[in-house]
PDBQT receptor file of N, H, CA, C and O in Angstrom, charges set to zero:
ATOM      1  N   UNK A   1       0.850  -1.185   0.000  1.00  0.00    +0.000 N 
ATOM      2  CA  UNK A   1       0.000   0.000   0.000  1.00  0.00    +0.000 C 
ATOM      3  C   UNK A   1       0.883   1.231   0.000  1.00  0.00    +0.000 C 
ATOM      4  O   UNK A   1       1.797   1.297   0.822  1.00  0.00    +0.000 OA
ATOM      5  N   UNK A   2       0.716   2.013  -0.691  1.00  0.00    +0.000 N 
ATOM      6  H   UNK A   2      -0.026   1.960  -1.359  1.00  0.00    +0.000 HD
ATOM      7  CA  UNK A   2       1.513   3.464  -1.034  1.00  0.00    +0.000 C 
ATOM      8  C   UNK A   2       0.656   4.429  -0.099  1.00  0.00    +0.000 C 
ATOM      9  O   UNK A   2      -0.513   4.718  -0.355  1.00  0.00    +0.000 OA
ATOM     10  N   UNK A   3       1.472   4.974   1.194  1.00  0.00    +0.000 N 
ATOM     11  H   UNK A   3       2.421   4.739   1.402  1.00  0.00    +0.000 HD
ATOM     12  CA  UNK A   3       1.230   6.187   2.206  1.00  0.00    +0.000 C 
ATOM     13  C   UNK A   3       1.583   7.503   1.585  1.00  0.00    +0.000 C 
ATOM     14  O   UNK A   3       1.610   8.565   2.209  1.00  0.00    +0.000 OA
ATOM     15  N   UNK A   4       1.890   7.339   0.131  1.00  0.00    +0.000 N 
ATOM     16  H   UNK A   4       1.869   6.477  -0.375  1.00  0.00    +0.000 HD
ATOM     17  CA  UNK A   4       2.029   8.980  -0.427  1.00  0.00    +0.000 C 
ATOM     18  C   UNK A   4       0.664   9.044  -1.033  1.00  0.00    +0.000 C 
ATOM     19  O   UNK A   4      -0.023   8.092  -1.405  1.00  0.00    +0.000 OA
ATOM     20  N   UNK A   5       0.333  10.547  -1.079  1.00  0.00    +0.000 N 
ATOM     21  H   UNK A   5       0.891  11.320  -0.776  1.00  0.00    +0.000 HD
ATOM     22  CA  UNK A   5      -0.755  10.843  -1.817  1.00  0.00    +0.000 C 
ATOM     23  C   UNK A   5      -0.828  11.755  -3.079  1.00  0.00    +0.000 C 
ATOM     24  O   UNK A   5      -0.767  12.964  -2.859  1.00  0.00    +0.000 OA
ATOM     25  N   UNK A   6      -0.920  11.447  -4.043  1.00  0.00    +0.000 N 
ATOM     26  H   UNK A   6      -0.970  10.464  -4.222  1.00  0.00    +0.000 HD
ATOM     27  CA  UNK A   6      -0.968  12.047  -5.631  1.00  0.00    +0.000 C 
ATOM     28  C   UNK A   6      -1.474  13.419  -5.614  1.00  0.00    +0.000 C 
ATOM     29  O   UNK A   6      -1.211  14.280  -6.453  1.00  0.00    +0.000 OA
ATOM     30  N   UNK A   7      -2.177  13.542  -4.647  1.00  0.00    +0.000 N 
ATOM     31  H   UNK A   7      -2.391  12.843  -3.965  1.00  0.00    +0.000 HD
ATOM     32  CA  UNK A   7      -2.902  14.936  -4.612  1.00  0.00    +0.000 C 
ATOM     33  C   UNK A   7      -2.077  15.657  -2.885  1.00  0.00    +0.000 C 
ATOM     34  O   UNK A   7      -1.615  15.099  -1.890  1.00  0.00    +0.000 OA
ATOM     35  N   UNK A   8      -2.252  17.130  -3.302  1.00  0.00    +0.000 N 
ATOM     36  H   UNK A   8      -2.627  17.583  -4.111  1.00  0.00    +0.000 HD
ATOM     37  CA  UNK A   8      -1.648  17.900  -2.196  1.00  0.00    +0.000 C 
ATOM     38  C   UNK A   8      -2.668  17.950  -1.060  1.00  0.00    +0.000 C 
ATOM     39  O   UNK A   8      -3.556  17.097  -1.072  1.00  0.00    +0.000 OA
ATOM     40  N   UNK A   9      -2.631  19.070   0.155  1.00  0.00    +0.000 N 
ATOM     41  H   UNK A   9      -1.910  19.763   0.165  1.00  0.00    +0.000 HD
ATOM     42  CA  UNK A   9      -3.559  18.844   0.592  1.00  0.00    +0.000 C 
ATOM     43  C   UNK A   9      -4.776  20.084   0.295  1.00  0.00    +0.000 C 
ATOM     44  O   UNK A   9      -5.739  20.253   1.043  1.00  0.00    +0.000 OA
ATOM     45  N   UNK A  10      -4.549  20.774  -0.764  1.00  0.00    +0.000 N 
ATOM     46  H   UNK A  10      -3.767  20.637  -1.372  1.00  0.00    +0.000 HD
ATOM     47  CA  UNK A  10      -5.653  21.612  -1.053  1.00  0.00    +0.000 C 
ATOM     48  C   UNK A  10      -6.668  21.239  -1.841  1.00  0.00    +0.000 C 
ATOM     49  O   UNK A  10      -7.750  21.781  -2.066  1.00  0.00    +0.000 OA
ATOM     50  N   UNK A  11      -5.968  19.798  -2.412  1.00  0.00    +0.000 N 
ATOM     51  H   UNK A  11      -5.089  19.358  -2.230  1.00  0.00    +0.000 HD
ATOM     52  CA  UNK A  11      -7.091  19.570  -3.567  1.00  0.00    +0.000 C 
ATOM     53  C   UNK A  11      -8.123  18.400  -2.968  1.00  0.00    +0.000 C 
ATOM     54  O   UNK A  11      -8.960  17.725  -3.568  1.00  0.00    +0.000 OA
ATOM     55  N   UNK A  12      -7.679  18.417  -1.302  1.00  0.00    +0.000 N 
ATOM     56  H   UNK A  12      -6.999  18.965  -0.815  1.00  0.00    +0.000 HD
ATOM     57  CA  UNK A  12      -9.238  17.967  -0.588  1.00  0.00    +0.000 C 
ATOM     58  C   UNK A  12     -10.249  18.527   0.056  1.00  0.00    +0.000 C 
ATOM     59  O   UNK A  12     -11.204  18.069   0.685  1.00  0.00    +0.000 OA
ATOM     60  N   UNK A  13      -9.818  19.782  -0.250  1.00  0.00    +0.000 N 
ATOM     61  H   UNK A  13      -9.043  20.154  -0.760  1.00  0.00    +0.000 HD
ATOM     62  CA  UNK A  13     -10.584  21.213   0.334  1.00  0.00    +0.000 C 
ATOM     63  C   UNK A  13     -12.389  21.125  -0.539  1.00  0.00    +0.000 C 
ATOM     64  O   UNK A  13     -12.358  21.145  -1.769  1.00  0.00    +0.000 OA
ATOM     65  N   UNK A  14     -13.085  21.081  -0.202  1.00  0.00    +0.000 N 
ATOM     66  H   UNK A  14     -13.110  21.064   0.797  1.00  0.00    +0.000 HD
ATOM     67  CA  UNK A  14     -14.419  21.206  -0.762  1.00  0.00    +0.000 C 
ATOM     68  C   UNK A  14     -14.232  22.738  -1.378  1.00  0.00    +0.000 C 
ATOM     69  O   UNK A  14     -13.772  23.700  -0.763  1.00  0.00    +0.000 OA
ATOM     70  N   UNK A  15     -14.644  22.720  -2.571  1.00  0.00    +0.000 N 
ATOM     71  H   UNK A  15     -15.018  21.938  -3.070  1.00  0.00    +0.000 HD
ATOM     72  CA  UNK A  15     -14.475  24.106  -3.540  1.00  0.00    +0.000 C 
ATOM     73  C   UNK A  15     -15.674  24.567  -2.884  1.00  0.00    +0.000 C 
ATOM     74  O   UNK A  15     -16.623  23.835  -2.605  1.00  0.00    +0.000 OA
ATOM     75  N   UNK A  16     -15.571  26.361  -2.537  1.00  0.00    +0.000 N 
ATOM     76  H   UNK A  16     -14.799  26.956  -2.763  1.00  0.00    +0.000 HD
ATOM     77  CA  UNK A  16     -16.615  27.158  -2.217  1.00  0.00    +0.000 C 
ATOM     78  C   UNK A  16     -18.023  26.906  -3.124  1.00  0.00    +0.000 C 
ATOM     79  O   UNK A  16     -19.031  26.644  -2.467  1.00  0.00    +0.000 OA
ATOM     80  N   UNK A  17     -18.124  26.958  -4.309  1.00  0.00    +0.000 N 
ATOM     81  H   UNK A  17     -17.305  27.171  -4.842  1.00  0.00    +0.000 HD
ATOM     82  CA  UNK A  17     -19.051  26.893  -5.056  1.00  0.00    +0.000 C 
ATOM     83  C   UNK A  17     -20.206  25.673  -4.635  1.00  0.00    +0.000 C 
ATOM     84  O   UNK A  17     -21.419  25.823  -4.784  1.00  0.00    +0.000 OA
ATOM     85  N   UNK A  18     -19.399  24.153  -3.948  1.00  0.00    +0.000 N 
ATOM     86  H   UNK A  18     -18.414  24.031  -3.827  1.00  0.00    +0.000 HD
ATOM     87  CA  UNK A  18     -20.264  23.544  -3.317  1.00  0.00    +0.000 C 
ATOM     88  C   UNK A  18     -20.503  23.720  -1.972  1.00  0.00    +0.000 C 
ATOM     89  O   UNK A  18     -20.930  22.834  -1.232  1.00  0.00    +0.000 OA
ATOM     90  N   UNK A  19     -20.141  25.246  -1.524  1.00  0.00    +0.000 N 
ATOM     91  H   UNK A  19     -19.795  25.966  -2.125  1.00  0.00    +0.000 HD
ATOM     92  CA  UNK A  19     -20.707  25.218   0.147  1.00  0.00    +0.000 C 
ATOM     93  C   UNK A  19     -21.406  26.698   0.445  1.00  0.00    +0.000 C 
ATOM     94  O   UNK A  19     -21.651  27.022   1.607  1.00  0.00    +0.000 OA
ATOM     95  N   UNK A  20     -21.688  27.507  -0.584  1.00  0.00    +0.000 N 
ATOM     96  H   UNK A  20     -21.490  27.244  -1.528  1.00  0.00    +0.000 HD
ATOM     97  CA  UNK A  20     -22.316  28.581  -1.066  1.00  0.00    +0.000 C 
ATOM     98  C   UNK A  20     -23.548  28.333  -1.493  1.00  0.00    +0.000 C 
ATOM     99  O   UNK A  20     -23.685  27.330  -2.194  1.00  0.00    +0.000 OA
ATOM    100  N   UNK A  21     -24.764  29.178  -1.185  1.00  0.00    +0.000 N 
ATOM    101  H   UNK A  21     -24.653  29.992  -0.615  1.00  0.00    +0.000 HD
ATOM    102  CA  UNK A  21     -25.978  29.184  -1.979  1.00  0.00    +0.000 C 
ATOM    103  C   UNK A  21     -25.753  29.950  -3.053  1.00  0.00    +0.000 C 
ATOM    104  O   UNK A  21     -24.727  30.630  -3.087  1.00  0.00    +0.000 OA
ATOM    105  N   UNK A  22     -26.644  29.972  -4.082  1.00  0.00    +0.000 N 
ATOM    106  H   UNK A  22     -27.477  29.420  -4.055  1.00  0.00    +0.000 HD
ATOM    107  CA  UNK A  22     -26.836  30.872  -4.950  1.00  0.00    +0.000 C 
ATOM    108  C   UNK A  22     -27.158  29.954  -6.138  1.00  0.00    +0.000 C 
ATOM    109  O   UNK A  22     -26.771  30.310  -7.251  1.00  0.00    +0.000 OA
ATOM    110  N   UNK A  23     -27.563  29.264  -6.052  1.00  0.00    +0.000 N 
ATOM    111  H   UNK A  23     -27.877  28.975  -5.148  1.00  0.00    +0.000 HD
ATOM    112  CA  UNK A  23     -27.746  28.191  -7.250  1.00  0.00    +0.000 C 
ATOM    113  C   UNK A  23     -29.190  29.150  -8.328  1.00  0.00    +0.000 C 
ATOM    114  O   UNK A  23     -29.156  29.022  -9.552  1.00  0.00    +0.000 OA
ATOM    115  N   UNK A  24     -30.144  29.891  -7.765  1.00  0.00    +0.000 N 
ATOM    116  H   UNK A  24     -30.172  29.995  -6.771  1.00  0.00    +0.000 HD
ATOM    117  CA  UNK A  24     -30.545  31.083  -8.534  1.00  0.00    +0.000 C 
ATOM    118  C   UNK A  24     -32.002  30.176  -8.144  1.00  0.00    +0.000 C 
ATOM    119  O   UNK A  24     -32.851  30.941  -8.600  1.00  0.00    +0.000 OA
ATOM    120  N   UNK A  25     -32.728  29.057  -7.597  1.00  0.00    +0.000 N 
ATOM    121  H   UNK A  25     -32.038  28.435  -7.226  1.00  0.00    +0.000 HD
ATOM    122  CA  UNK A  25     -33.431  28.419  -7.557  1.00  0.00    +0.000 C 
ATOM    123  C   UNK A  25     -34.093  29.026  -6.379  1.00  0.00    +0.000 C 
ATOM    124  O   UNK A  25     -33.651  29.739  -5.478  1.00  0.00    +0.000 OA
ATOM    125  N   UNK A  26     -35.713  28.371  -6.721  1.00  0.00    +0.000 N 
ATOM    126  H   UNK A  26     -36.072  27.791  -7.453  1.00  0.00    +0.000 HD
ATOM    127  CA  UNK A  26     -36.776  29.316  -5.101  1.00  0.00    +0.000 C 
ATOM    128  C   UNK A  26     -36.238  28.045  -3.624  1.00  0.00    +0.000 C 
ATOM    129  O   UNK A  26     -36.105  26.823  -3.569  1.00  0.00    +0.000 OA
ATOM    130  N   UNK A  27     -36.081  29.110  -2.703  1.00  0.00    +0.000 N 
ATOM    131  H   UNK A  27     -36.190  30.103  -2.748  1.00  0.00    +0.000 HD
ATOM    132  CA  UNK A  27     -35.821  28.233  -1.465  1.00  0.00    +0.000 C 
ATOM    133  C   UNK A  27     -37.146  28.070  -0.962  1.00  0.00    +0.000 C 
ATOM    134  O   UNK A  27     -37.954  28.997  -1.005  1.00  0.00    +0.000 OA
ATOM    135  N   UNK A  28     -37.388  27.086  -0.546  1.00  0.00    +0.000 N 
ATOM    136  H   UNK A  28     -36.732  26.332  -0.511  1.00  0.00    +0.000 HD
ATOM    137  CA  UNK A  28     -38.448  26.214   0.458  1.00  0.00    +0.000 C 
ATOM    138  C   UNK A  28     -38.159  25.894   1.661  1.00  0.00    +0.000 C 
ATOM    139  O   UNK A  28     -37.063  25.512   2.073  1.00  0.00    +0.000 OA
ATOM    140  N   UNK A  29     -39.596  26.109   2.539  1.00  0.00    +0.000 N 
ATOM    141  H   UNK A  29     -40.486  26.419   2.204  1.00  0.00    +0.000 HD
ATOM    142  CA  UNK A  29     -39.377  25.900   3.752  1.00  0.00    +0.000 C 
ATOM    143  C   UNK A  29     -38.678  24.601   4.351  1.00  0.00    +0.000 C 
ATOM    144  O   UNK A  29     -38.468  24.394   5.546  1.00  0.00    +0.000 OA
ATOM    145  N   UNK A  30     -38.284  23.563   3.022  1.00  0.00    +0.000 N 
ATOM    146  H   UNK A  30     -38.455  23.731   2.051  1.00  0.00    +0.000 HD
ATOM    147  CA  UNK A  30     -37.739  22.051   3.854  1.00  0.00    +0.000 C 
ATOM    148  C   UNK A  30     -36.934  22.678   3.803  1.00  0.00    +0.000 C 
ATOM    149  O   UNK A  30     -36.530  22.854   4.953  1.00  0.00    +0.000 OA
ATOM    150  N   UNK A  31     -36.035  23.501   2.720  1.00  0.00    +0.000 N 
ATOM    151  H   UNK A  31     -36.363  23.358   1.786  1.00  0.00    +0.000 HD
ATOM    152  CA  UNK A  31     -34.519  24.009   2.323  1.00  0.00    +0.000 C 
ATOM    153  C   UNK A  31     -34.119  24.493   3.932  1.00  0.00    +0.000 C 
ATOM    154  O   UNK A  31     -33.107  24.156   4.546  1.00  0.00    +0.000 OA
ATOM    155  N   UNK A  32     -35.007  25.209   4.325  1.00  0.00    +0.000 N 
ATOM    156  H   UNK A  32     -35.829  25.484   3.826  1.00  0.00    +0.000 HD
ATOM    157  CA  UNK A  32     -34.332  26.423   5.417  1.00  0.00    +0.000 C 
ATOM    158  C   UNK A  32     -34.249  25.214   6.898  1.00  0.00    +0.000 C 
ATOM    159  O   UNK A  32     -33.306  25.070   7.676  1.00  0.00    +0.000 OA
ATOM    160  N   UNK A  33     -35.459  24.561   6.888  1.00  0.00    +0.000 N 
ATOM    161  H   UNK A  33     -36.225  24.679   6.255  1.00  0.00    +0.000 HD
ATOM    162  CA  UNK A  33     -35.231  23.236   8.454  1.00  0.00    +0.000 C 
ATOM    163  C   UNK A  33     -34.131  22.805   7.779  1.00  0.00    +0.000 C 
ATOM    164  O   UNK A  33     -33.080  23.085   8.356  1.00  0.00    +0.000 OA
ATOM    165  N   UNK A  34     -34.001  22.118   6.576  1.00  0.00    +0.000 N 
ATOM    166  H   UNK A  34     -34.855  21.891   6.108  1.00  0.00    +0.000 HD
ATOM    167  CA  UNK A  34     -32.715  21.450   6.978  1.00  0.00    +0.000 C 
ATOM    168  C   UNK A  34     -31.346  21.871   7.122  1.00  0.00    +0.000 C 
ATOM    169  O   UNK A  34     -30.475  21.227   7.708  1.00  0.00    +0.000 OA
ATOM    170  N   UNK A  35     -31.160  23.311   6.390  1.00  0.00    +0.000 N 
ATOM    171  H   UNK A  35     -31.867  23.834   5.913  1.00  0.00    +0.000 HD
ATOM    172  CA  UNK A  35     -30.118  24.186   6.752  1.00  0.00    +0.000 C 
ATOM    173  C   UNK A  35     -30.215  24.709   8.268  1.00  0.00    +0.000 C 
ATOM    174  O   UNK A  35     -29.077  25.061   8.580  1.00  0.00    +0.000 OA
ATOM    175  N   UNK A  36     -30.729  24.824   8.891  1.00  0.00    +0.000 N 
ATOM    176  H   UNK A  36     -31.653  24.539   8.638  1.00  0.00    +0.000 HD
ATOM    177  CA  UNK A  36     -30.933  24.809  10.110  1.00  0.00    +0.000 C 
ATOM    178  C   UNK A  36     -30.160  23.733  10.868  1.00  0.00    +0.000 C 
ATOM    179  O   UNK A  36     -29.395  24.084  11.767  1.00  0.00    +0.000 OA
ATOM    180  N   UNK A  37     -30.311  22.467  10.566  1.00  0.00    +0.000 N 
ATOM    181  H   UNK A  37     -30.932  22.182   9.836  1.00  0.00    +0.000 HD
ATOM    182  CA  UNK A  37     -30.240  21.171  11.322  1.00  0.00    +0.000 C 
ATOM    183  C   UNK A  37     -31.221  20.304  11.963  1.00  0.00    +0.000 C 
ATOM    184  O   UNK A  37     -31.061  19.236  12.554  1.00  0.00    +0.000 OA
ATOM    185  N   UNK A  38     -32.521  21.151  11.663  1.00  0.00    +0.000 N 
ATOM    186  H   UNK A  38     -32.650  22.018  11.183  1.00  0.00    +0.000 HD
ATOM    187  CA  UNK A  38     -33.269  20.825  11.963  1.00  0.00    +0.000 C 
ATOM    188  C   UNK A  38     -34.210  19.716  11.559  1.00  0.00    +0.000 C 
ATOM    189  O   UNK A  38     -34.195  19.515  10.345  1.00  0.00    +0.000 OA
ATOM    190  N   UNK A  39     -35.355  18.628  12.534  1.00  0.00    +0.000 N 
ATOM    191  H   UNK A  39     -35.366  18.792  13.521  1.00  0.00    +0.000 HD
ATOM    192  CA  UNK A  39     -35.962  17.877  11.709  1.00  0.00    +0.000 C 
ATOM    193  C   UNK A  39     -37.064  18.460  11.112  1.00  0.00    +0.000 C 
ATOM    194  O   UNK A  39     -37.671  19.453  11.514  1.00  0.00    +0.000 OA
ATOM    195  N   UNK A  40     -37.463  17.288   9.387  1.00  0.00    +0.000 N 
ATOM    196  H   UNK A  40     -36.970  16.481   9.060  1.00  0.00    +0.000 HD
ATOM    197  CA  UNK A  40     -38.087  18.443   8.719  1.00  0.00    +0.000 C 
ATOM    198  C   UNK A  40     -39.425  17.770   9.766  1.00  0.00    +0.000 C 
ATOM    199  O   UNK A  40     -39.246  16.587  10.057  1.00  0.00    +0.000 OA
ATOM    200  N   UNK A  41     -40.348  18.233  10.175  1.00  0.00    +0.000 N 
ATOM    201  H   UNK A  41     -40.493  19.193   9.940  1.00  0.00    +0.000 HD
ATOM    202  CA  UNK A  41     -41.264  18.046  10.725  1.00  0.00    +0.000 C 
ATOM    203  C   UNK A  41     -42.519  19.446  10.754  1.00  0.00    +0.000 C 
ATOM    204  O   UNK A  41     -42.147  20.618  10.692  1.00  0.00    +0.000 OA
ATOM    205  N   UNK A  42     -43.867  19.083  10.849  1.00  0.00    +0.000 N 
ATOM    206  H   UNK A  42     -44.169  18.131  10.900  1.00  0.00    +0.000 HD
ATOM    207  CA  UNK A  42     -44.832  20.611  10.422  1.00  0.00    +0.000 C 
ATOM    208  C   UNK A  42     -44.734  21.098  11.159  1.00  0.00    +0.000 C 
ATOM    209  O   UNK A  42     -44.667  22.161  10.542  1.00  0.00    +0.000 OA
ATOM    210  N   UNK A  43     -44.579  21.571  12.761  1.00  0.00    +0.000 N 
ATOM    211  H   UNK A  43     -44.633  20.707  13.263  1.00  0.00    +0.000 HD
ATOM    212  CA  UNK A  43     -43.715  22.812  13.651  1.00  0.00    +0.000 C 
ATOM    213  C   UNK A  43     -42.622  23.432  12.609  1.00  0.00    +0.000 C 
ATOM    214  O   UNK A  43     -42.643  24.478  11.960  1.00  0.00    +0.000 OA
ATOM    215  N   UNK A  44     -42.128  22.892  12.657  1.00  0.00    +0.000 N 
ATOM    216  H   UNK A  44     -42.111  22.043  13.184  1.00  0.00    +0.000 HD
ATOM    217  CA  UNK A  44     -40.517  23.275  12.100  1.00  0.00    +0.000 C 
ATOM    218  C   UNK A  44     -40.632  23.741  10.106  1.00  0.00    +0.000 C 
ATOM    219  O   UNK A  44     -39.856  24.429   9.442  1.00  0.00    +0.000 OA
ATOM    220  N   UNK A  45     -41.552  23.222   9.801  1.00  0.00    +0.000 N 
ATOM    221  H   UNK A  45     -42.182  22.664  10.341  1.00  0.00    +0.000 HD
ATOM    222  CA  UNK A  45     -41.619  23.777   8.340  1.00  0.00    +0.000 C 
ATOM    223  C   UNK A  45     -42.826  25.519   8.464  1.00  0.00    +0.000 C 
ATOM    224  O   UNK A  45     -42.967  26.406   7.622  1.00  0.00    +0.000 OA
ATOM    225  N   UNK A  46     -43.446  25.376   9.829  1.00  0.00    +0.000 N 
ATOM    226  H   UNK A  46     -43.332  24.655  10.513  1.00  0.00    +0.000 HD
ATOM    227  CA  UNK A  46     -44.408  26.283   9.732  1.00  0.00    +0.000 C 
ATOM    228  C   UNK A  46     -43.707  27.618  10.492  1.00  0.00    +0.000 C 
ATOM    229  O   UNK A  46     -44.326  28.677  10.582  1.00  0.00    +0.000 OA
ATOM    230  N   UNK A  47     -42.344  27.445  11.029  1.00  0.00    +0.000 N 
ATOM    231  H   UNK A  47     -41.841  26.584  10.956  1.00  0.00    +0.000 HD
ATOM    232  CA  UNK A  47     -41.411  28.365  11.560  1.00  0.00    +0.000 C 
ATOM    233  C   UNK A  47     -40.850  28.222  10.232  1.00  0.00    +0.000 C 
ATOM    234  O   UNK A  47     -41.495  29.171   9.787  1.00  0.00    +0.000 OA
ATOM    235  N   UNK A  48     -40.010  27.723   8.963  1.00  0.00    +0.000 N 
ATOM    236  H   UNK A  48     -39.486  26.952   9.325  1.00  0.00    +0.000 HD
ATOM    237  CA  UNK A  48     -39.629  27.841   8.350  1.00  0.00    +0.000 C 
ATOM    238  C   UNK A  48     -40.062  28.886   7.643  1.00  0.00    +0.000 C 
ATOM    239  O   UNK A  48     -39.273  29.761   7.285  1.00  0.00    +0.000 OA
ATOM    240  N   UNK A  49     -41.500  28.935   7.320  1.00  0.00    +0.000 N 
ATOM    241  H   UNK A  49     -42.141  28.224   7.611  1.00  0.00    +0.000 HD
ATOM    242  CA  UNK A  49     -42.381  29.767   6.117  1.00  0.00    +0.000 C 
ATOM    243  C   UNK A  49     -42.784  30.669   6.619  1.00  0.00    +0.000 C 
ATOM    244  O   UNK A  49     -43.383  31.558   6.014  1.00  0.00    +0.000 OA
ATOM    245  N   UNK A  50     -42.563  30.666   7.808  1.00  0.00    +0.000 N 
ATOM    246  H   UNK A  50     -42.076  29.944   8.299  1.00  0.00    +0.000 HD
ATOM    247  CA  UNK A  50     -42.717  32.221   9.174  1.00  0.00    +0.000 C 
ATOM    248  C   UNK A  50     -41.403  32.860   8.580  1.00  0.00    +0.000 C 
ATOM    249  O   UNK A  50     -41.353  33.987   8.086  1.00  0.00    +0.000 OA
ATOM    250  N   UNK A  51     -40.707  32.284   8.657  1.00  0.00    +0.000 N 
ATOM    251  H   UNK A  51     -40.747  31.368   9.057  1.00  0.00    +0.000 HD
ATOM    252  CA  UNK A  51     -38.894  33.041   8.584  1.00  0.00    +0.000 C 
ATOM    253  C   UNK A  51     -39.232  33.755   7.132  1.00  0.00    +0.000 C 
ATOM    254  O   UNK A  51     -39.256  34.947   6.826  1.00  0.00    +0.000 OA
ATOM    255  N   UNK A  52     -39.540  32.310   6.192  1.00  0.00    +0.000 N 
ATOM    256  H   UNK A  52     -39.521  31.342   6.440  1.00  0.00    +0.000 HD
ATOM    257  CA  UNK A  52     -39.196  33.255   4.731  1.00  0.00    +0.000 C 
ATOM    258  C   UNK A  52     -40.141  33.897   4.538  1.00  0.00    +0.000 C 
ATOM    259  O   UNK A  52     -39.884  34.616   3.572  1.00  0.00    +0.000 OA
ATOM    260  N   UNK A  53     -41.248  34.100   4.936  1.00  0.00    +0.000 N 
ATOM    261  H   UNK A  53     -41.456  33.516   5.721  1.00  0.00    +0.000 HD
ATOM    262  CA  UNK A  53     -42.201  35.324   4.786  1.00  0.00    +0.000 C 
ATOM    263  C   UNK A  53     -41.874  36.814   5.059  1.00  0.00    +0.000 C 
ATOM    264  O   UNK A  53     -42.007  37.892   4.480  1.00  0.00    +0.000 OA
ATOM    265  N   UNK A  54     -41.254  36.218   6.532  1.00  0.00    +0.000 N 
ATOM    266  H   UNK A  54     -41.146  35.342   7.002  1.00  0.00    +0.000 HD
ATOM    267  CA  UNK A  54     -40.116  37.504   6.994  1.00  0.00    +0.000 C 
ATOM    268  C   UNK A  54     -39.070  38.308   6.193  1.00  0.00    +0.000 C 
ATOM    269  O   UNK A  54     -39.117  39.503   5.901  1.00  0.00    +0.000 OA
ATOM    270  N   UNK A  55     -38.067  37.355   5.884  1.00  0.00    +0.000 N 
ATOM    271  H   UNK A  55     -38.029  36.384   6.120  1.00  0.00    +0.000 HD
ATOM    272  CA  UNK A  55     -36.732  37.615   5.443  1.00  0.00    +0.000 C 
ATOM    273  C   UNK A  55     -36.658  37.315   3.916  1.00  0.00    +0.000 C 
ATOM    274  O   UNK A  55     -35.696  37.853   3.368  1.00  0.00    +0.000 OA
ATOM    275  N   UNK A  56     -37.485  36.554   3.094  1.00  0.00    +0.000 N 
ATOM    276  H   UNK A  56     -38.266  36.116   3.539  1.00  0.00    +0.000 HD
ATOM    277  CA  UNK A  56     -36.912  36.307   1.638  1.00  0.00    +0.000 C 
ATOM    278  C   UNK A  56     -36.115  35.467   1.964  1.00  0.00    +0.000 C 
ATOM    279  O   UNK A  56     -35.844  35.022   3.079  1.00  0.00    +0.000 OA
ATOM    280  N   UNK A  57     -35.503  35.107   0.422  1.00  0.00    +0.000 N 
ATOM    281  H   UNK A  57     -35.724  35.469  -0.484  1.00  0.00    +0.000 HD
ATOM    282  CA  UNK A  57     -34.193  33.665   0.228  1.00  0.00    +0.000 C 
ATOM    283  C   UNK A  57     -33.119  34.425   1.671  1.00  0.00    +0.000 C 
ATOM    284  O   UNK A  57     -32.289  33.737   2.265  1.00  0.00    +0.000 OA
ATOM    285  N   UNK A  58     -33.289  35.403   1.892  1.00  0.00    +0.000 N 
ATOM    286  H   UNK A  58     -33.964  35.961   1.410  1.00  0.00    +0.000 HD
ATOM    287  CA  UNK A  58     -31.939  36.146   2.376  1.00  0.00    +0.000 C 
ATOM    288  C   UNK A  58     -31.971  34.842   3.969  1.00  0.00    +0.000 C 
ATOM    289  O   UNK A  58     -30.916  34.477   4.489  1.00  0.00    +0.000 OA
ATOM    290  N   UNK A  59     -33.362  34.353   4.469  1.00  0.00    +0.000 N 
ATOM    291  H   UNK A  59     -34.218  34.649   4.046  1.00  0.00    +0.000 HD
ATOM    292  CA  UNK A  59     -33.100  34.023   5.459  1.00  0.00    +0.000 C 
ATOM    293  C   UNK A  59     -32.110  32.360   5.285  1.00  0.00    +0.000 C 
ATOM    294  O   UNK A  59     -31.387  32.148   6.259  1.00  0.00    +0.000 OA
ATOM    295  N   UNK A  60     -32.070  31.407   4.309  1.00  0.00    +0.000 N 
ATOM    296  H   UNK A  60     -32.658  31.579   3.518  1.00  0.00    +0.000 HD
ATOM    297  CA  UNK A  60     -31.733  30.748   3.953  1.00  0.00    +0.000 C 
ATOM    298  C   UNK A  60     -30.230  31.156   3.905  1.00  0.00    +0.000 C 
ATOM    299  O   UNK A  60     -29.614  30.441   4.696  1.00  0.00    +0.000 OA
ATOM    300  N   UNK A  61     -29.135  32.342   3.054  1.00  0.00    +0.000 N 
ATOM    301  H   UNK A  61     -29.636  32.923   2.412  1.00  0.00    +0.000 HD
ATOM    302  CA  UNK A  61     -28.140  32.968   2.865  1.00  0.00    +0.000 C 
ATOM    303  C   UNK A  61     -27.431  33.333   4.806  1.00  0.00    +0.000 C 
ATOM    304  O   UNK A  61     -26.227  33.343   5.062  1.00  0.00    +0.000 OA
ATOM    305  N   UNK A  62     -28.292  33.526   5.627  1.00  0.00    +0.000 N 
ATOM    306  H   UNK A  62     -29.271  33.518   5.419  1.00  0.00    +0.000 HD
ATOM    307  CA  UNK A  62     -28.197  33.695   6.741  1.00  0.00    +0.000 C 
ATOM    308  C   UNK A  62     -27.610  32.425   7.784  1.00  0.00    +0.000 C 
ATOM    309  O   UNK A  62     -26.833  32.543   8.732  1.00  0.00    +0.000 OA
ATOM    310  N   UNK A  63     -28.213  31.290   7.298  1.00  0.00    +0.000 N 
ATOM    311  H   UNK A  63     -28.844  31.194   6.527  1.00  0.00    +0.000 HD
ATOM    312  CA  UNK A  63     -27.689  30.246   8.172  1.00  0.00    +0.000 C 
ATOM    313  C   UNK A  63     -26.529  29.592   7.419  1.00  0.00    +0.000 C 
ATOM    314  O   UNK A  63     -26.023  28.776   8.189  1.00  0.00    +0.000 OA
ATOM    315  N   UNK A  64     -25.985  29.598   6.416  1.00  0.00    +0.000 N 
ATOM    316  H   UNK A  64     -26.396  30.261   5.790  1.00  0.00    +0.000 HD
ATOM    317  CA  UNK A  64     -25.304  28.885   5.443  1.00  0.00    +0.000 C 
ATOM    318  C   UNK A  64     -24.022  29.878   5.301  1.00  0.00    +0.000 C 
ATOM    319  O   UNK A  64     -24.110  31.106   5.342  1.00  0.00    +0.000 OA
ATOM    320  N   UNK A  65     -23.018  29.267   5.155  1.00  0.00    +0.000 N 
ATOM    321  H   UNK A  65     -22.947  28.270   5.121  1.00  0.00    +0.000 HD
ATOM    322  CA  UNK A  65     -21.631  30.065   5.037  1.00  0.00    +0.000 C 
ATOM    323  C   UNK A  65     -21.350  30.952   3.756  1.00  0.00    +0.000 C 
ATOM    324  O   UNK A  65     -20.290  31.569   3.653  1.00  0.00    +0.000 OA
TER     325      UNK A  65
């Protein structure tokens, strides 16, 4: 078994583009529980659609890096 690795260690870095929103798509209240951490469950989707009623996609952009 070979303990060297072909790749450095940046090229195991997850590229921003997969840890960023902006994909240009409508966010949904499952989107925002599960960015949350939350389970998707109807409490938790009916605080979801509370939030984005509030805030727009922006509240989704808010929990996410």
């Amino acid at each position: 078994m070979n303990d060297q690795s072909d790749s450095g260690p940046h090229e195991r870095v997850t590229p921003d583009a997969l840890l960023h929103t902006g994909s240009g798509g409508e966010v949904t209240a499952e989107d925002l529980v599960l960015a949350s951490g939350r389970d998707v469950t109807p409490q938790n989707l009916a605080w979801a659609e509370r939030k984005l009623a509030a805030e727009g996609p922006a509240a989704l952009d808010k929990m996410l890096p």
